[in-house]
C-alpha positions as CSV (number, residue, x, y, z in Angstrom):
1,X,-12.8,-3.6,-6.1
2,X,-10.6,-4.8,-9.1
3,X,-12.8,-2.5,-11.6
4,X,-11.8,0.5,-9.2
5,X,-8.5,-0.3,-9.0
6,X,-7.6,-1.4,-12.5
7,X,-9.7,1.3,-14.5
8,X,-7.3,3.2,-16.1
9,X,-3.7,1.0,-15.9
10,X,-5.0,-2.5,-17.0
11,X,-2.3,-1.9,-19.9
12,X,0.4,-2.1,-17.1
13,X,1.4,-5.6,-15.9
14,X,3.2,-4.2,-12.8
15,X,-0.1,-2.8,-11.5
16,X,-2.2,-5.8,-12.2
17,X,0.2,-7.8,-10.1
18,X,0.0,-5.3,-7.4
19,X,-4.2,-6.0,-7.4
20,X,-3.3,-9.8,-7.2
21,X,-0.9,-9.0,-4.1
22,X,-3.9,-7.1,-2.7
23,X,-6.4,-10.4,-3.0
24,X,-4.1,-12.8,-1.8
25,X,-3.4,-10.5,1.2
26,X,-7.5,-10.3,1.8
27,X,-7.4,-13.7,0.9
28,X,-4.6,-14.8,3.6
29,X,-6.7,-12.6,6.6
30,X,-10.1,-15.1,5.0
31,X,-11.2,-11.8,3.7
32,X,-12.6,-10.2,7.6
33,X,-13.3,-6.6,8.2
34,X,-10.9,-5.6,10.5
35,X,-12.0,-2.1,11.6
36,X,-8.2,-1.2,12.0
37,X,-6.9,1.8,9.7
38,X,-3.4,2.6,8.4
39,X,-1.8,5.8,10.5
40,X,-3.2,9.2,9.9
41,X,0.2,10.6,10.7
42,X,1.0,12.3,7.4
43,X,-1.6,10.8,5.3
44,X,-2.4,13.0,2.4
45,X,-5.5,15.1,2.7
46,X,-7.6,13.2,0.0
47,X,-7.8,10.0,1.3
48,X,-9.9,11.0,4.3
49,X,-11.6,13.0,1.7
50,X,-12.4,9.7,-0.3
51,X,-13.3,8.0,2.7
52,X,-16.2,10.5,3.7
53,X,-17.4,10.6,-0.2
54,X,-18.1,6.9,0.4
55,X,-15.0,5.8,-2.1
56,X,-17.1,7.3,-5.1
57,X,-14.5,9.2,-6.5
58,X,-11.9,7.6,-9.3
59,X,-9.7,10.3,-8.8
60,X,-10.4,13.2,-5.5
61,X,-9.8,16.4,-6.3
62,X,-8.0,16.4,-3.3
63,X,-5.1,14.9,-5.2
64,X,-3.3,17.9,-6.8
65,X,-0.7,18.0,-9.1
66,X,1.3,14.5,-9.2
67,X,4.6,15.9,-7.6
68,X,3.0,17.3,-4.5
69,X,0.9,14.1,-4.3
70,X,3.8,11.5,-5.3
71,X,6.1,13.3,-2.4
72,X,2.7,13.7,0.4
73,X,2.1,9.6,-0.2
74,X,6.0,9.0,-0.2
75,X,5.8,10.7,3.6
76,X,3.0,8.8,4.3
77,X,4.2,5.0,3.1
78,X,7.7,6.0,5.7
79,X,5.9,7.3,8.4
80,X,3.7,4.1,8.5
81,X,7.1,1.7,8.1
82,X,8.2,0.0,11.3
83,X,11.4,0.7,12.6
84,X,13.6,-1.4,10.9
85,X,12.0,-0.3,7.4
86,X,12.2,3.7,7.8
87,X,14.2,5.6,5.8
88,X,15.9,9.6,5.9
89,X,14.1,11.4,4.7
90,X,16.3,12.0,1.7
91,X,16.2,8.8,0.9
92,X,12.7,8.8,0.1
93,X,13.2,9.4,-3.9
94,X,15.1,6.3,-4.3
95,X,12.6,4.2,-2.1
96,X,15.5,1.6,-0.8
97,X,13.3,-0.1,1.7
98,X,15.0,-3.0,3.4
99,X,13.8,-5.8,1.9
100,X,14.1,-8.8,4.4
101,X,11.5,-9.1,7.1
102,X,13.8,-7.8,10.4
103,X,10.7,-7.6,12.7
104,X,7.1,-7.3,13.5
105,X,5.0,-5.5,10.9
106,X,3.3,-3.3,13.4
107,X,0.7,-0.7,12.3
108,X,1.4,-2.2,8.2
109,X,-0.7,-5.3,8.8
110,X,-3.5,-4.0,8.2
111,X,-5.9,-5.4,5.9
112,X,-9.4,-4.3,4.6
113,X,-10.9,-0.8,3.2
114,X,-8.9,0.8,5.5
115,X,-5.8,-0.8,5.3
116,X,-3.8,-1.2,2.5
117,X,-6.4,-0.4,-0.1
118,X,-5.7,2.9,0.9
119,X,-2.3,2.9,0.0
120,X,-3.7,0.7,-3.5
121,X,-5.9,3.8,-4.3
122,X,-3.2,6.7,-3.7
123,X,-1.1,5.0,-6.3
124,X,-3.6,4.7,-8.6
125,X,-4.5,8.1,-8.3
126,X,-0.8,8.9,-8.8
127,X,-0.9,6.9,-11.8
128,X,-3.1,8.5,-13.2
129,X,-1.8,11.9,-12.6
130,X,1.3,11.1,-13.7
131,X,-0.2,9.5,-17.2
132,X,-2.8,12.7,-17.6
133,X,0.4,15.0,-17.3
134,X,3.5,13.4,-18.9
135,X,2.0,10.2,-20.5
136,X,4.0,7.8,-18.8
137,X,5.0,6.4,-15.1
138,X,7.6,7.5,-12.9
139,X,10.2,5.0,-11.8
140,X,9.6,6.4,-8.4
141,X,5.8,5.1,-8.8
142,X,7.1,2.0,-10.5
143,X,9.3,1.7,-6.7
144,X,6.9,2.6,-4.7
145,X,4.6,0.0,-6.0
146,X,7.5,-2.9,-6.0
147,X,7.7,-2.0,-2.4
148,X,3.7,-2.4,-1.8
149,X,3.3,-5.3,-3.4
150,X,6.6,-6.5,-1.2
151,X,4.8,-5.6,2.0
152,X,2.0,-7.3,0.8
153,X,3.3,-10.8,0.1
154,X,5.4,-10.7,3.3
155,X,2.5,-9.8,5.2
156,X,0.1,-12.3,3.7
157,X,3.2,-15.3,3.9
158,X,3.4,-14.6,7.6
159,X,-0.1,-14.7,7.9
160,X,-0.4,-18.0,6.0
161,X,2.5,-19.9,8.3
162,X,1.0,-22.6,10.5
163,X,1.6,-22.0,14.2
164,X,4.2,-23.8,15.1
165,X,3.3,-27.0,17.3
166,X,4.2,-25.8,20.9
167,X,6.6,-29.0,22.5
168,X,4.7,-31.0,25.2
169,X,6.5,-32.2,28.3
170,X,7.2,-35.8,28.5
171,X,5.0,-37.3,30.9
């Protein structure tokens, strides 16, 4: 997985933290195959694309140009926010999700292939659009991934909380 994921943008620390958010997540769910998926609502047309190639393909052709792409996986990382994390749509360039856990996580914890190393792959194929086009990274890439890796950790800290003792009655 990390040879997938790094191949190309091992020269950018922000990434390689982003794959060590992704482990400790795998590693706070004891690394089990949850069969769950993130939402299809919105999701852009290459992941399922990727999925049915057996993830053999660095970079789908699916993916386009890097605008259309950035803006289809911007949609995509809303549409799958709870509620107290969605933003207008205008607000989507700027990528100011709330960052203070207000709720449940809902259909975002979601470990696994088919969880958030979905979302790991899109940027890397955005990445690597944006790099092959304009030769650097987009500070609404370099947001988007702050926000990732910010689910991430939140999700994997819950995760990693011991239940709380439940109070006996006094007998």
């Amino acid at each position: 997985m990390k040879e997938y994921l790094s191949n190309d943008l091992e020269s950018y620390p922000e990434w390689l933290d982003a794959i060590e958010s992704l482990v400790s997540l795998e590693a706070a769910f004891k690394f089990t195959d949850f069969k769950k998926i993130l939402p299809t609502t919105k999701r852009p047309v290459a992941v399922p694309v990727w999925v049915k190639n057996a993830r053999k393909e660095p970079l789908p052709k699916k993916v386009g140009d890097s605008v259309t792409f950035s803006n289809e996986v911007l949609i995509w990382w809303n549409t799958m926010q709870p509620e107290w994390r969605v933003l207008e749509q205008g607000a989507l360039d700027k990528g100011d999700w709330v960052k203070e856990v207000k709720g449940p996580w809902g259909k975002l914890k979601c470990p696994g292939i088919n969880g958030l190393y979905s979302m790991m792959a899109c940027l890397r194929w955005w990445a690597v659009k944006e790099i092959s086009e304009g030769g650097k990274l987009s500070e609404k890439w370099k947001g988007l991934l702050g926000d990732l890796v910010w689910v991430m950790d939140s999700i994997a800290a819950d995760e990693e909380q011991p239940p709380t003792k439940k109070s006996r009655p006094s007998a």
